[in-house]
N, C-alpha and C positions, 0 to 999 in steps of 0.2 A: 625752387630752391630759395627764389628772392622772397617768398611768403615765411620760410625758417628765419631768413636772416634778420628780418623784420623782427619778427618777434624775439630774437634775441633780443634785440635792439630795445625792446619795450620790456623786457623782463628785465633788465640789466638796468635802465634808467628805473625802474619801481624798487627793485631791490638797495640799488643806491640810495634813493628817497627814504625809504623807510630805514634802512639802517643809520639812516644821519639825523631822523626823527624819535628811534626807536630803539636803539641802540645795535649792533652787530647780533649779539645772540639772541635778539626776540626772534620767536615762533616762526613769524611772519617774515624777517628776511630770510630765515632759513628757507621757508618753504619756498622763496624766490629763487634763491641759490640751487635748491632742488630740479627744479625745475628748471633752469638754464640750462644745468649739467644734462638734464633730459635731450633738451633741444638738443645742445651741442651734440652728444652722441650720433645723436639720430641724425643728424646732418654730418656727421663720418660717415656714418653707415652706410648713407645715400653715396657721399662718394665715393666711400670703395667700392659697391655697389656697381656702378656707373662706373669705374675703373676697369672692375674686371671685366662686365661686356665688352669694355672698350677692347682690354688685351686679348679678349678670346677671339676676336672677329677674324677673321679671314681676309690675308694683307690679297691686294688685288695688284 
């Protein structure tokens, strides 16, 4: 999980960079932006994922 969070972390400081360079709507922040949204998702996914195991398990 800490390898997603990371790369937010590095998509989000590139996408900054270029849009301060580059303006908000070029190509290229977009596709940062794209791509973040990717990450994030996918690191819900995992914890709902990881949620529901959790609440399926069997209380002892």
């Amino acid at each position: 999980m800490q390898r997603y969070n990371d790369e937010i972390e590095i998509l989000r400081a590139k996408m900054t960079q270029s849009a301060m360079v580059l303006g908000l709507n070029h190509p290229d922040v977009l596709e940062y932006s794209q791509k973040l949204d990717e990450t994030h998702n996918l690191i819900l996914q995992l914890k709902y994922k990881y949620q529901s195991k959790d609440l399926s398990a069997p209380v002892r």
